[in-house]
C-alpha positions in Angstrom: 98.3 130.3 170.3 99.9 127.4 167.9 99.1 123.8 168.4 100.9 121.4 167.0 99.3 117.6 166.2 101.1 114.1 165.7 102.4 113.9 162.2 100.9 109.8 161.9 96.9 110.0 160.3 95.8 111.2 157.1 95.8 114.9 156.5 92.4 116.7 156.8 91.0 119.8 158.7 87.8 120.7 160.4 86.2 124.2 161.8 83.1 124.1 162.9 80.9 126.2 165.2 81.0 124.1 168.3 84.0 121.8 169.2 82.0 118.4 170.0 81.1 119.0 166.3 84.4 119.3 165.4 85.3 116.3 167.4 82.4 114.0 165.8 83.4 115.2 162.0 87.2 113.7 163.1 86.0 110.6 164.6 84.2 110.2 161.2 87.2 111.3 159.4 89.4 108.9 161.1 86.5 105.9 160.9 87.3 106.1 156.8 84.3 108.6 156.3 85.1 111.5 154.0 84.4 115.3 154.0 80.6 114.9 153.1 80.3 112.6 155.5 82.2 114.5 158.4 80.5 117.4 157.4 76.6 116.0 157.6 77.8 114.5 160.9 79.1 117.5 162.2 76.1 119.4 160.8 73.6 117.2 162.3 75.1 117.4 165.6 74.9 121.1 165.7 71.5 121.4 165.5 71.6 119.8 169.0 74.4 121.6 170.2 73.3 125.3 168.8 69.7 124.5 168.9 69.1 128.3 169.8 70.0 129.0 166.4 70.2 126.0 163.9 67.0 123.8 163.5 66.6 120.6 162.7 64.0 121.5 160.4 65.4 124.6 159.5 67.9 125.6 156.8 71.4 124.2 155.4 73.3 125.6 152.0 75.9 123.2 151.3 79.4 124.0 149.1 80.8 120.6 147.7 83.9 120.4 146.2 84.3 117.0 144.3 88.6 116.9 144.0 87.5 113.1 141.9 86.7 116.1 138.9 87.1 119.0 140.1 84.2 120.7 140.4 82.6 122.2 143.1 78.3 121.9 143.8 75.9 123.9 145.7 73.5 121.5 147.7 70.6 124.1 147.5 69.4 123.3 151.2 66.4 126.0 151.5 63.0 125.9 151.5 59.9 127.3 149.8 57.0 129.0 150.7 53.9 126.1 150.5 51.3 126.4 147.7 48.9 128.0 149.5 50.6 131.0 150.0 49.1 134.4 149.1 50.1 137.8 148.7 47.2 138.8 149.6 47.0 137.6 152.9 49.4 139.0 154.3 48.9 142.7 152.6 45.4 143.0 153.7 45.6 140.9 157.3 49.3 141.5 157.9 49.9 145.5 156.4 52.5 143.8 154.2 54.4 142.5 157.2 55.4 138.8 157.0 54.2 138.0 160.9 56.3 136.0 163.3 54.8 132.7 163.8 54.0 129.9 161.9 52.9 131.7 158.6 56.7 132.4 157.9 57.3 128.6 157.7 58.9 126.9 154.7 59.5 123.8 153.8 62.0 122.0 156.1 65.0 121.8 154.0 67.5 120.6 156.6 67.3 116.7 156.5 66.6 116.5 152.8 70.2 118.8 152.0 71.7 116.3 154.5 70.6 112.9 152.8 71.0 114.5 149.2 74.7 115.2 149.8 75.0 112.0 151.4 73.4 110.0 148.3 75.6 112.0 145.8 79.3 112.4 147.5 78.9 110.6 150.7 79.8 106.8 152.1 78.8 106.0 155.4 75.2 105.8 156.7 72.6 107.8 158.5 72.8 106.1 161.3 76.9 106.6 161.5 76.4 110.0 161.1 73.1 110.8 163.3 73.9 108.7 166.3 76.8 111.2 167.7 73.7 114.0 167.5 71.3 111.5 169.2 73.5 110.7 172.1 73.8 114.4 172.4 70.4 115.3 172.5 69.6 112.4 174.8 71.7 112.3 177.7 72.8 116.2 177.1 76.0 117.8 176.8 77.4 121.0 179.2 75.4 124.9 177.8 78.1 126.9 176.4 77.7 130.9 176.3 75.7 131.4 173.1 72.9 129.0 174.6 72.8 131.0 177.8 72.9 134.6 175.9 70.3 133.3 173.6 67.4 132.1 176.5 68.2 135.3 178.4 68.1 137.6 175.6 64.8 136.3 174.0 62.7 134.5 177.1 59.7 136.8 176.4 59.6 135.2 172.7 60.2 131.4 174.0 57.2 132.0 176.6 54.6 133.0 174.1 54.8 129.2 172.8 54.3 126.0 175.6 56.6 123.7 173.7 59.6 126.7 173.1 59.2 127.0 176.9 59.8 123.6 177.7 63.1 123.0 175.7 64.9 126.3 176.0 63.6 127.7 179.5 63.9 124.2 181.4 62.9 124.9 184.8 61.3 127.7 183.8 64.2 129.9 183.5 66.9 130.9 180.9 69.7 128.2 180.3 72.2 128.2 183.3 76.2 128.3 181.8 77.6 124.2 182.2 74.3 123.1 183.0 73.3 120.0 181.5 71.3 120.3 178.6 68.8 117.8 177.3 66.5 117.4 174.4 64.8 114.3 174.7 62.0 114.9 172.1 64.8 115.6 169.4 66.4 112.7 170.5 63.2 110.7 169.7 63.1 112.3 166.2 67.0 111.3 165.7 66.1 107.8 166.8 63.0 106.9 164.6 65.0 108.2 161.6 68.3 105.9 162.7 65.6 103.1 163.2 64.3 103.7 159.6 67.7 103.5 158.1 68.7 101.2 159.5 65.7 98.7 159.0 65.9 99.7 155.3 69.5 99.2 154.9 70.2 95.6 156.5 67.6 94.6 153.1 67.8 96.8 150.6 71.6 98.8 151.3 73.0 102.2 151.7 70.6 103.7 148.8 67.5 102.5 150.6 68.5 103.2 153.9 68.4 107.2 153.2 65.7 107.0 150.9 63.4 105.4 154.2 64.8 108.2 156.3 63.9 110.8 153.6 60.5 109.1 153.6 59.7 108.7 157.4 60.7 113.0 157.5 58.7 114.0 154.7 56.0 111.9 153.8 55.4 109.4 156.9 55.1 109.6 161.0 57.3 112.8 161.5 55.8 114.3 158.2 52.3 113.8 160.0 52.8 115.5 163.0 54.3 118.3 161.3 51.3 119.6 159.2 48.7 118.3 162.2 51.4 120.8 163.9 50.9 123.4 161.0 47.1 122.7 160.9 46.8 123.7 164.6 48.1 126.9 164.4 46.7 128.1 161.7 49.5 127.7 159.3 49.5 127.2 155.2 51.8 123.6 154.5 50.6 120.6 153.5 51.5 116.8 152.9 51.9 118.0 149.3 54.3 121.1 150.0 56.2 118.5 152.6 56.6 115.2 149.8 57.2 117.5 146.9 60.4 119.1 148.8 63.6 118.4 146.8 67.0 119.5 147.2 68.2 121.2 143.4 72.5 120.1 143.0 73.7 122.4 140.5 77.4 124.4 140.0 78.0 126.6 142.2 78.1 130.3 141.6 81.3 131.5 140.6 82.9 134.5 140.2 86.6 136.0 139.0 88.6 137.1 141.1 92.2 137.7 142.4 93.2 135.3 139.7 91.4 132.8 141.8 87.5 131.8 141.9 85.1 132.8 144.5 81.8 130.0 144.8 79.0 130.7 146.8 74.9 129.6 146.8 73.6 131.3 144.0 71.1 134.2 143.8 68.3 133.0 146.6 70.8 133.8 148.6 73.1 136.5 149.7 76.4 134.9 148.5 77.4 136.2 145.4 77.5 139.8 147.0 80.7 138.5 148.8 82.3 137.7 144.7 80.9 141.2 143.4 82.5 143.1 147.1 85.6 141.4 146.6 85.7 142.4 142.2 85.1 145.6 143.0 87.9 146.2 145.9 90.0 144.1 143.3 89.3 146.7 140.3 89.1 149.4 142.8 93.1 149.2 144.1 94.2 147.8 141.0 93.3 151.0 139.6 94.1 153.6 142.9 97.1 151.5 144.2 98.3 154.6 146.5 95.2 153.6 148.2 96.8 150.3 150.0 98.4 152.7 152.1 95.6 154.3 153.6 93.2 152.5 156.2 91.1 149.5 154.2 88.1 150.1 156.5 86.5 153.1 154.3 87.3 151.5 150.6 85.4 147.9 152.0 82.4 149.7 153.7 81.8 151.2 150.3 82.1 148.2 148.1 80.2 146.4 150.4 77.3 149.0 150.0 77.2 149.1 146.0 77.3 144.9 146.4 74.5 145.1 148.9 72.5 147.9 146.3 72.8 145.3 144.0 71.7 142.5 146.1 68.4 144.3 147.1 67.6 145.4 143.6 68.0 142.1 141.8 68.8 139.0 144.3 65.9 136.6 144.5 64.8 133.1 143.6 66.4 132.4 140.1 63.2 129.6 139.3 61.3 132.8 140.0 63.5 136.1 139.2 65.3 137.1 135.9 67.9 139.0 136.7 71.2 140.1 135.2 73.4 137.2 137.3 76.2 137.1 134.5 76.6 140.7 134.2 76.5 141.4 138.1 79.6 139.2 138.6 81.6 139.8 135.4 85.3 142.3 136.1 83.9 144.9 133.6 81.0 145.4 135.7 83.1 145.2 138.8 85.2 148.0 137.3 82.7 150.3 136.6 81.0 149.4 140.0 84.6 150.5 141.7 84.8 154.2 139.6 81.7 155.4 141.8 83.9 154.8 145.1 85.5 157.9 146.7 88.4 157.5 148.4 87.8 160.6 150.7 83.6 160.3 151.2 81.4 157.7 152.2 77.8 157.2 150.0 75.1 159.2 151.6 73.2 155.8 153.0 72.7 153.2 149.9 74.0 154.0 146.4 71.9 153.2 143.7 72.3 149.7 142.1 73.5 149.1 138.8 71.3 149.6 135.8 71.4 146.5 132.9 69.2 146.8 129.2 66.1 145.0 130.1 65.8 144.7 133.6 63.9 146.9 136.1 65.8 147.8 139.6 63.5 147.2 142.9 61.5 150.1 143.6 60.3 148.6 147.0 61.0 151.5 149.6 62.3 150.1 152.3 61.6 151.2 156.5 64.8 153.2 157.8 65.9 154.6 161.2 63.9 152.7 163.1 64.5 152.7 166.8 63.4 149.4 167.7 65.2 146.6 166.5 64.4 143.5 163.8 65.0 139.7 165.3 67.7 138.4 163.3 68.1 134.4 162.2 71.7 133.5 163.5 73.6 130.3 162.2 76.2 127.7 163.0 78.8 126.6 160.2 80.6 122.8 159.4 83.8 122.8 157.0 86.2 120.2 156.3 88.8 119.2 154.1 89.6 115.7 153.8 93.1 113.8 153.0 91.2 113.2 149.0 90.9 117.3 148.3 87.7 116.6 149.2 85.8 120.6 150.7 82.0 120.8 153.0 80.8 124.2 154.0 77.4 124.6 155.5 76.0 127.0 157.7 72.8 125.6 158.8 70.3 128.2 160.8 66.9 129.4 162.1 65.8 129.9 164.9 64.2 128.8 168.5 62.1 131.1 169.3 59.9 132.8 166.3 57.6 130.1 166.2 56.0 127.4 167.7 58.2 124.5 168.3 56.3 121.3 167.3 55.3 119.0 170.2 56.8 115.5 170.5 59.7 116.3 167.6 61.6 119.0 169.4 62.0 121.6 166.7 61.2 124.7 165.1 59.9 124.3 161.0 62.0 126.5 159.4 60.8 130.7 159.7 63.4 131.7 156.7 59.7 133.1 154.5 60.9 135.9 157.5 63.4 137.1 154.4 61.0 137.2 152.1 59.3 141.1 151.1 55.4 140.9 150.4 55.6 143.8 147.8 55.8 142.4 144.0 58.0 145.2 143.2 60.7 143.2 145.4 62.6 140.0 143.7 62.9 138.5 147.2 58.6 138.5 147.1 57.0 135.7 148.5 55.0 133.6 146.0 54.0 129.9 146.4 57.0 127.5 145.9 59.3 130.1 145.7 62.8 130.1 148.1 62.9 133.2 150.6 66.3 135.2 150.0 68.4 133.8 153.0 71.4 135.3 154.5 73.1 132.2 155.5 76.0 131.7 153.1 78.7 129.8 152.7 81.9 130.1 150.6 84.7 128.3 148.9 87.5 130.3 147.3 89.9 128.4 144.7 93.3 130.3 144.7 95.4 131.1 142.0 97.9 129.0 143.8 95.7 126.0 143.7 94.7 126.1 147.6 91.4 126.0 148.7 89.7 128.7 151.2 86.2 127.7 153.0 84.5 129.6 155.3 81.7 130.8 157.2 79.9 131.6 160.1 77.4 133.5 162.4 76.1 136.7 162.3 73.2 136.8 160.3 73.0 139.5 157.8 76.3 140.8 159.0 78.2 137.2 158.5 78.7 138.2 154.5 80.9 141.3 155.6 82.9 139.4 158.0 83.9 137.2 154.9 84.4 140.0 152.6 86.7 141.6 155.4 88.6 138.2 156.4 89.0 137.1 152.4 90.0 141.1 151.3 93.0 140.9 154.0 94.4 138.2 153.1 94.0 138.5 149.0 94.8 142.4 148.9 97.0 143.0 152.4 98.6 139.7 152.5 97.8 139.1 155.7 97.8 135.8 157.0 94.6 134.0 157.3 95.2 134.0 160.6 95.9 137.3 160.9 93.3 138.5 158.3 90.6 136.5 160.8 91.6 138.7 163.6 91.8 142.0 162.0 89.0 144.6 163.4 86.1 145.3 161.6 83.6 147.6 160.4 79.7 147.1 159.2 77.6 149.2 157.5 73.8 149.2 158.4 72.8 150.8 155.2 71.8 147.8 153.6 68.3 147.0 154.3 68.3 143.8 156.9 67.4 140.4 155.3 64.8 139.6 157.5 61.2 141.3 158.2 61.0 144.5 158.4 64.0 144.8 156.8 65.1 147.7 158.5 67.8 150.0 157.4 69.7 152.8 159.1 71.6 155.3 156.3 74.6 155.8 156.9 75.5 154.1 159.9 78.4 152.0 160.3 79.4 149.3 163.4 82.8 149.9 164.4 84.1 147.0 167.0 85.1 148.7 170.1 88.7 148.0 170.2 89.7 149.9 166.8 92.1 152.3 167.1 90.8 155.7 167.8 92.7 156.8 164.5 91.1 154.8 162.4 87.3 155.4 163.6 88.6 159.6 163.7 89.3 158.7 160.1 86.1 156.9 159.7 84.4 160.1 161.1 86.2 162.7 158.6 84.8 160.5 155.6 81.0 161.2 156.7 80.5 157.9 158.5 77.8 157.5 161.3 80.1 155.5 163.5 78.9 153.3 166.3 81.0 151.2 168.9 79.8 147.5 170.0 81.4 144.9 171.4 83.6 142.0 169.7 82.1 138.9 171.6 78.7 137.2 172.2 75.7 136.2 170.3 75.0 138.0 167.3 78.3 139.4 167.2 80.0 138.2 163.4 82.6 135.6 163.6 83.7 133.2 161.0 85.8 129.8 160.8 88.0 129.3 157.9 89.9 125.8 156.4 92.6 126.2 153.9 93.8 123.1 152.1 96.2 122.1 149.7 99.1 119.9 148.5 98.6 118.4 151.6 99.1 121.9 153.7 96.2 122.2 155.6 94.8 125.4 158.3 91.9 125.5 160.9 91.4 128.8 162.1 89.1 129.9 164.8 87.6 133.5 165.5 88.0 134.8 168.6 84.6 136.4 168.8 83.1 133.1 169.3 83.3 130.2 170.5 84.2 127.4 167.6 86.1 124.3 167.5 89.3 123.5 165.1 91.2 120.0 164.3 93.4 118.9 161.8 95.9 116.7 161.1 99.8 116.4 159.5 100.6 120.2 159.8 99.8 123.0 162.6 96.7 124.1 163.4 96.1 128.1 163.9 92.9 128.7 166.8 93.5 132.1 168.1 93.0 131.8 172.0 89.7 132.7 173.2 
């Protein structure tokens, strides 16, 4: 369905993964704030609204695009393993298993992201921004599906921990669908830190406001009862890990492509496998153009696997990790990448990655065909465009339930060292201050046209190949994004999974269960291990997409999810749930 809004405020859009947040990032938009600012608000206010998956102390990559000079940022909003961390440890105690609990916590990288993008780009205050997120968490707001699927599909893991139990089992049973639901100890958290600023800020200004905020989080009260909170169970952070945190702002990673330019997080992350997917399906049916005619599902599940090769092989912490980052996402390589697809036969599980002079591939084996199954991080996403050319993408993430929630603050630290490999023949290894490879990504996508694309979403590992597939639509089919958003979709499980164990099942590929039987017959013939699973409900990929540009602006919605979309001046696409 098309909605149409009055053609009398500024042009903007917003997609974000719960509508309140979408309404708070407008009411921000339309109090003067701009995209940064909408977008930490809306942020902020999903880790109330989507606490099952998005932490206040957990993760939050940011994509900036500054339209003042053009260039677009990564806000590097992930932490690091604390200084105490040691291989060993967890080889001899653990088996080289990374447990679930409090030794996979990082350094909370969440609030410091926030208040880093608001000192560089933004203009309003903390306290604008948090108060929507406090009132939230305070007086509660009405539990939506995901928050209902989430306590009933993980209970047994929120009952291991008192304080998990309390917040997401109130009454001592899984969240009930439109019940009210309250966090008053987040809400406490949310107030001291809108106390701080604001104390800070009626003497000193803006600055001084988020610097007290920063300060309260990381080195004062809240900072305190976190480490007595990692002290208690066992856990390896300290003050030092905590104050030392800081958020790195550097260009984001770009990549080539469809005469446009792809940016994503950089190489702690899994974002530049969506650039080298979409180079290689770019070389691939530039070279084999008889190939557009055929079914697109086959040609992407294979360009998705030698991106994901690559990824495992030489992906990891770039203050940690030399690896070949030009060369991976260069069109020669891309080319060369796409001359090992066959049209007619699928890979037999994972192809090899790429081989570069002077750097050694992974040789970490990694678990496959297991029957039980891995606990995957989900996320949440926040994107606007503002009436300036102004771009925010986040996905902020982790989880409810893999650790002890910390009394009195109402949060989970963030669990993300749960993507990080013990073996040292991995580049996603664990060390002291290095970042854990996370899934979450993010991406903004410059066309050749002079449009902007962001998007994002849930889905954890599987939330990369719903971009590739949403972005390779539109750019190769010429589908609109509308239509390219819709579109079934296929996943391969070949790729070992981000998080621990990292389990990997050859050859297998996720079909959604409405694909047409033709295409899933052809699917078959090509030597794929097809599955069928449902479209909807948590865990299941989804993504939201803005497009901006010369004042032409989209907010689309997946149907696989619920989301929220606003924008202003032009229509707005949302595809009826």
């Amino acid at each position: 369905m098309i909605k149409k809004e009055p053609n009398n405020c500024s042009p903007f859009a917003v997609s974000a993964g719960h509508k309140i947040a979408t309404e708070i990032a407008t009411n921000v938009l339309s109090d003067g704030g701009n995209a940064i600012d909408a977008g930490v608000a809306a942020t902020i206010a999903l880790t109330v609204l989507h606490s099952e998956q998005v932490q206040f102390g957990g993760v939050a990559p940011i994509l900036i695009h500054i339209a003042a000079n053009g260039l677009t940022y990564s806000i590097e909003g992930a932490g690091r393993w604390p200084s105490a961390t040691n291989r060993a440890l967890f080889e001899k105690k653990y088996r080289g298993r990374i447990p679930q609990g409090i030794l996979r916590t990082v350094t909370p990288a969440g609030p410091d992201a926030w208040l880093t993008a608001l000192k560089n780009y933004g203009t309003m205050s903390f306290e604008d921004l948090a108060t929507p997120a406090w009132n939230l968490a305070r007086d509660g707001f009405p539990a939506h599906q995901d928050l209902v699927d989430c306590t009933t599909q993980f209970e047994r893991y929120y009952r291991r921990y008192e304080e998990n139990t309390k917040i997401w089992l109130p009454n001592d049973q899984p969240v009930q669908l439109g019940q009210n639901f309250i966090q008053s100890n987040l809400a406490n958290t949310l107030r001291a830190m809108i106390d701080a600023d604001r104390s800070a800020r009626s003497k000193k200004g803006r600055s001084a406001g988020l610097e007290a905020v920063r300060d309260l989080f990381y080195v004062g009260e809240i900072a305190d009862k976190m480490i007595e909170h990692i002290s208690h169970h066992g856990g390896l952070m300290t003050h030092t890990d905590l104050s030392s945190h800081t958020t790195p702002v550097v260009p984001a990673t770009s990549a080539a492509i469809f005469g446009g330019t792809a940016y994503t997080c950089g190489f702690w992350s899994q974002g530049p496998a969506l650039s080298q997917t979409l180079q290689i399906l770019e070389q691939f049916f530039l070279n084999n153009p008889a190939n557009l005619a055929t079914s697109s599902h086959h040609i992407i599940l294979e360009a998705t696997k030698l991106a994901m090769a690559d990824r495992d092989a030489y992906y990891g912490d770039p203050d940690f990790v030399e690896a070949p980052y030009d060369q991976l996402l260069s069109p020669k390589y891309a080319e060369k990448r796409a001359r090992e697809i066959c049209a007619n036969t699928a890979f037999d599980g994972l192809p090899a990655a790429g081989i570069f002079q002077g750097f050694d591939r992974s040789r970490y084996s990694i678990p496959q065909d297991k029957a039980d199954q891995a606990v995957s991080l989900d996320t949440s996403i926040a994107i606007v465009a503002d009436k300036h050319g102004n771009l925010f993408a986040s996905t902020p993430s982790d989880s409810s339930f893999d650790a002890p929630a910390i009394p009195n603050l109402g949060f989970v630290m963030s669990t993300r060292g749960g993507q990080s490999y013990v073996s040292i023949d991995h580049p996603a290894c664990l060390s002291p201050g290095k970042r854990p490879r996370v899934s979450a990504c993010p991406f903004i996508f410059h066309t050749r046209e002079g449009q902007f694309i962001a998007g994002g979403g849930p889905g954890a590992d599987l939330q990369l190949q719903t971009a590739v597939q949403v972005m390779a639509h539109h750019l190769i089919f010429d589908q609109p994004l509308i239509d390219s958003v819709s579109t079934h979709r296929v996943f391969t499980h070949s790729a070992p999974a981000s998080t621990e164990p990292h389990f990997s099942f050859s050859g297998k590929i996720v079909v959604e269960e409405d694909m047409p039987e033709a295409v899933t017959a052809e699917l078959k013939e090509k030597g794929h291990n097809v599955t069928l699973e449902t479209t909807q409900g948590i865990n299941k990929p989804s993504i939201c997409i803005v497009k901006s540009g010369d004042c032409a602006f989209e907010a689309i919605g997946d149907p696989r999810r619920e989301s929220g979309q606003r924008l202003k001046n032009l229509v707005q696409n949302r595809i009826d749930q």
